[in-house]
C-alpha positions, 0 to 999 in steps of 0.5 A, a space after each residue: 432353937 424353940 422353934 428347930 426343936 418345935 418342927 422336930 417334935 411335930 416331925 417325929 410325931 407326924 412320922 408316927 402317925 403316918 406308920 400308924 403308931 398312935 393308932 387304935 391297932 398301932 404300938 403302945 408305951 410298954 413296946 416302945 420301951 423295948 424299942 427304948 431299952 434296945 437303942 440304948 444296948 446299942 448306945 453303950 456298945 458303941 460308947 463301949 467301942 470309943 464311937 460316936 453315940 450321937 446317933 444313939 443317943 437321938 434314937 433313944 429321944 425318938 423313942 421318948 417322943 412316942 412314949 410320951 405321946 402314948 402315955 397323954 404326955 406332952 414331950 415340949 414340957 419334959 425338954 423345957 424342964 431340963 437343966 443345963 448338964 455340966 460336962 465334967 461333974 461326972 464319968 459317961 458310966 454313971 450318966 449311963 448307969 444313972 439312965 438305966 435307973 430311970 429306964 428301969 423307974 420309967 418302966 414301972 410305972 408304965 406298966 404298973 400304974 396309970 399314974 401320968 405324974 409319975 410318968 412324966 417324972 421319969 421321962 425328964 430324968 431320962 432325957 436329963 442323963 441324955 442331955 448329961 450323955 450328949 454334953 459329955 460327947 460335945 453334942 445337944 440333945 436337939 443335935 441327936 434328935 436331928 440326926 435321927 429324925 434325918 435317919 428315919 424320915 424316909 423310911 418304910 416298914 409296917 407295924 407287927 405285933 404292935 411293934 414298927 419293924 422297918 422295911 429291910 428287915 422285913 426282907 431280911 426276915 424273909 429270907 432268914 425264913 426261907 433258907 431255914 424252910 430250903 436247909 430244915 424242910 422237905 426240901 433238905 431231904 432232896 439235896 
């Protein structure tokens, strides 16, 4: 398993530096705690709906990965450092509830202080209430960063405004521009 989660790590990471993450024109920790705060809407949606958070919950340590190499942290240390969750101590609110405290204690820090200690506390916790929502779901945490890793190893995209936006919707983008100049421009008039 030491190992599984070792190439998962190195996977994740090498994904970043191939789409230029770590780079001195590449994302920061504060914009990937966006992207962090964005995954986790959509693990409590479908937590919400009665789906799978698996996906969710994986996307979200992916996140953690970039965060914690961008913030001169070593992700290895924040996993050996968790302790086993017990699946019935407590309701899949409060580890959601619980984790929105750390996101929010994550993010001061982050933004206010260059305080690595103090960091590298709240990225345990996170991955702590991650680890709690992964049991509670029947699923490990090096399941979740698997299954995501899976999802997000082919894909493409470019960096904007140090922010990593996928290939798709890029195009979709484009689109979405392009009907809006055809309905809201010049060309409107001639319809």
């Amino acid at each position: 398993m030491k190992k599984q989660l070792l190439n998962l790590i190195e996977l994740v990471e090498k994904w970043g530096e191939e789409r230029n993450f770590y780079a001195d024109n590449g994302t920061t920790a504060a914009h990937q705690f966006i992207k962090l705060i964005e995954e986790q809407g959509e693990m409590c949606g479908n937590i919400a709906r009665g789906k799978d958070p698996t996906d969710d919950i994986g996307d979200q340590v992916v996140v953690l990965i970039h965060i914690a190499r961008l913030s001169g942290n070593s992700f290895l240390n924040f996993y050996w450092n968790l302790s086993d969750a017990d699946k019935l101590e407590f309701s899949v609110r409060k580890y959601v509830m619980d984790l929105t405290i750390e996101y929010g204690a994550l993010s001061f820090y982050l933004i206010n202080s260059n305080n690595p200690i103090k960091t590298e506390v709240h990225l345990i916790g996170c991955l702590e209430k991650l680890n709690q929502l992964a049991c509670k779901h029947d699923t490990t945490l090096l399941h979740c960063l698997e299954h995501s890793y899976n999802e997000i190893k082919d894909r493409k995209g470019q960096m904007v405004d140090s922010v990593y936006v996928k290939e798709s919707d890029i195009v979709q983008d484009a689109t979405e521009n392009m009907t809006d100049h055809f309905v809201n421009g010049e060309d409107h008039a001639k319809m």
